[in-house]
Every structure is written in structure tokens, then in C-alpha cells.
C-alpha positions in Angstrom: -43.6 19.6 12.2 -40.7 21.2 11.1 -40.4 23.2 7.4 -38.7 21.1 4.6 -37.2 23.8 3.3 -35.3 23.9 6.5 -34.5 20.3 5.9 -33.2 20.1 2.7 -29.5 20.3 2.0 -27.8 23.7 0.8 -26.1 24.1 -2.3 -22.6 24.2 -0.8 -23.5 21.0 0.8 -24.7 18.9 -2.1 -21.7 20.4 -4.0 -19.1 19.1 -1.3 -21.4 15.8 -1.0 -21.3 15.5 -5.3 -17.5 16.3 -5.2 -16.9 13.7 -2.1 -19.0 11.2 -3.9 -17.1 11.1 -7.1 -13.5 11.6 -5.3 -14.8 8.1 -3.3 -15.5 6.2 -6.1 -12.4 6.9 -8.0 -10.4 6.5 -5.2 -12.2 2.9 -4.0 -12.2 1.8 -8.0 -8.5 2.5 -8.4 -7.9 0.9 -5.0 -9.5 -2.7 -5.6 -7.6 -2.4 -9.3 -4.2 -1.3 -7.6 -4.4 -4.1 -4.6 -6.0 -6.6 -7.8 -2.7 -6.4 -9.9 -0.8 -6.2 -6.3 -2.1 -9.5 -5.4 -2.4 -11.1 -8.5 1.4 -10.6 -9.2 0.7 -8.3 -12.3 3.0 -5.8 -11.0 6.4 -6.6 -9.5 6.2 -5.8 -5.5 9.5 -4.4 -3.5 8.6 -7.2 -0.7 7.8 -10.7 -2.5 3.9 -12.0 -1.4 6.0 -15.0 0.1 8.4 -13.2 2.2 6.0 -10.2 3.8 5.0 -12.3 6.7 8.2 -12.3 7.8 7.6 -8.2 8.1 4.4 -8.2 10.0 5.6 -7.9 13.6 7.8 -5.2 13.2 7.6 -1.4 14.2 7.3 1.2 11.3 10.6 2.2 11.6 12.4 -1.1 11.5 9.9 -2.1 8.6 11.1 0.7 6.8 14.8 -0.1 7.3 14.6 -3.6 6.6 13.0 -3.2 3.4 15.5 -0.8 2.5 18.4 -2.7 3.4 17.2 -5.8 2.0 14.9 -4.7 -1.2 15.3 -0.8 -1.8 19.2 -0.1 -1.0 18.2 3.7 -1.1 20.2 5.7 0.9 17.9 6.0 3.1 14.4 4.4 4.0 11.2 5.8 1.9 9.2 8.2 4.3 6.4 10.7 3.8 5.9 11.2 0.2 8.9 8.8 -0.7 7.1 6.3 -1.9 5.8 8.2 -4.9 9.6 7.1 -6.4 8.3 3.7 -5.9 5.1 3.7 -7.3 5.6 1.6 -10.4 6.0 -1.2 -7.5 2.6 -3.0 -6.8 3.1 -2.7 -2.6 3.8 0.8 -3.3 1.1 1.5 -6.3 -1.9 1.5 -3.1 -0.5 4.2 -1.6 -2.2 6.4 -5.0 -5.7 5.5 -4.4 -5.1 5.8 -0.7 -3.6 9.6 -1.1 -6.9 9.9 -3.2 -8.9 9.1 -0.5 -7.3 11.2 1.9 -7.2 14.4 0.0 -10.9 14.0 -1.2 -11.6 16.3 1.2 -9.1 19.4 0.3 -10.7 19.2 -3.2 -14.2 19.2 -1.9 -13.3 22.4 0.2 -11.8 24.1 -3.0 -14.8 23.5 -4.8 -17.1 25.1 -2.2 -15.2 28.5 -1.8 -17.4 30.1 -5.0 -20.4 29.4 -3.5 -19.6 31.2 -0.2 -17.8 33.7 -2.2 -21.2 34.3 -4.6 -23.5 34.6 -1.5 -21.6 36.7 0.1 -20.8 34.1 3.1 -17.2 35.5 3.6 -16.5 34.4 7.1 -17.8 30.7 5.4 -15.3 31.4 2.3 -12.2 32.2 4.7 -13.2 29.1 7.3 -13.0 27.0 3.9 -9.4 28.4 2.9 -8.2 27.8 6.0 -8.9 24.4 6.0 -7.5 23.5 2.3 -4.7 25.3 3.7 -3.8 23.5 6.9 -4.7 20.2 5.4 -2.6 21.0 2.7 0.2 21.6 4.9 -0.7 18.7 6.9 -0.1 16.1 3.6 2.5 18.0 2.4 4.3 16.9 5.4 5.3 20.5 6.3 3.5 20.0 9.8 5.2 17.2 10.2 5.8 16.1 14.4 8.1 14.3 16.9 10.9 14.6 14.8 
């Protein structure tokens, strides 16, 4: 029978489970009020509910172009973090709690670092930077490929 004490979750663990937790539940809450005042025509989309079907079969990149050319007229089609211009839009608004949800983890990384760094757990500590860093660079779209 194995020890419990060798069962039983460290404190870096519960702290990155406590900080995923709460990132999750904000991100999920804002995304059901977001896609509720999307739906519900509270907010004004870019693409009228009505006229999105018409949307659905296309590739990413000619979505994005028509939309521009017939709803945006920006001088060129929202990419990467674009759409934070557009946010006040109720299509656009999901992409928050979305972003939320992706970055969850970065945070939950940045809030482990002092405990490795208090226990002396420095190759832990650096592994953890690392990783806020490259996934930072990964959503900042600095990494960005096949362009």
C-alpha cells in the first residue's frame, strides 16, 4: 500500500490547480454572458445572425476578407490580435473570454515561480519561466508561422 503522503498533491500543484480553477470559471462565466448578449442581439454583431450562414463554408482567409470588404472596410482584414479593435462587437466580444481561457495557463505558471523559488527548486523555477515565456511569445503572436 503506498504512503499518502506520497499521494497527496504538493503545494505548487494545488496553487496552479487553485489559480486554473478560478481563471476557468471566470473565463466560462464571461463566455456564456458574452455568447448570451451575442445571441440575444444585445450587442450589435459585425456579421448580422441572419446573414452568417452564408459565411460558414468558407476558408479563414476568405472569411476574413469577406467580412472586411462587406462589414469592416478596414484596410485590411482583422488577424491575430486585431480583433481586440473590434471588441465592442458581440461576434467579436467571445474572443475575451476565449483569450482568458487560453492564457489561464501563463498566469498559473507565474503564480508557481515563488514556490520553487522559496524551496530552493531552481531548475523547477527556470522550467516555469521558460514556459510563461514561450507561451507568451506564442499569444503574442511573435512566433507566429507560415507566413
Amino acid at each position: 500500500m503506498e504512503n499518502k503522503k506520497e499521494l497527496a498533491a504538493s503545494e505548487e500543484q494545488m496553487l496552479y490547480a487553485k489559480w486554473l480553477e478560478k481563471g476557468m470559471l471566470i473565463g466560462l462565466a464571461l463566455l456564456v454572458i458574452s455568447f448570451g448578449l451575442y445571441v440575444f442581439g444585445i450587442i450589435e454583431p459585425v456579421i448580422p445572425l441572419d446573414e452568417l450562414s452564408k459565411y460558414w463554408g468558407l476558408s479563414v482567409k476568405e472569411y476574413l476578407v469577406a467580412v472586411n470588404s462587406n462589414f469592416l472596410h478596414m484596410d485590411h482584414a482583422p488577424t491575430g490580435w486585431a480583433w481586440m479593435k473590434l471588441i465592442g462587437k458581440g461576434d467579436y466580444m467571445n474572443f475575451l473570454p476565449i483569450a482568458i481561457l487560453s492564457g489561464i495557463t501563463i498566469l498559473c505558471y507565474g503564480a508557481i515561480v515563488p514556490v520553487f523559488k522559496k524551496k530552493g527548486e531552481n531548475a523547477y523555477m527556470i522550467m516555469s519561466i521558460v514556459e510563461i515565456v514561450i507561451l507568451t511569445l506564442a499569444a503574442s503572436g511573435f512566433l507566429a508561422a507560415g507566413h
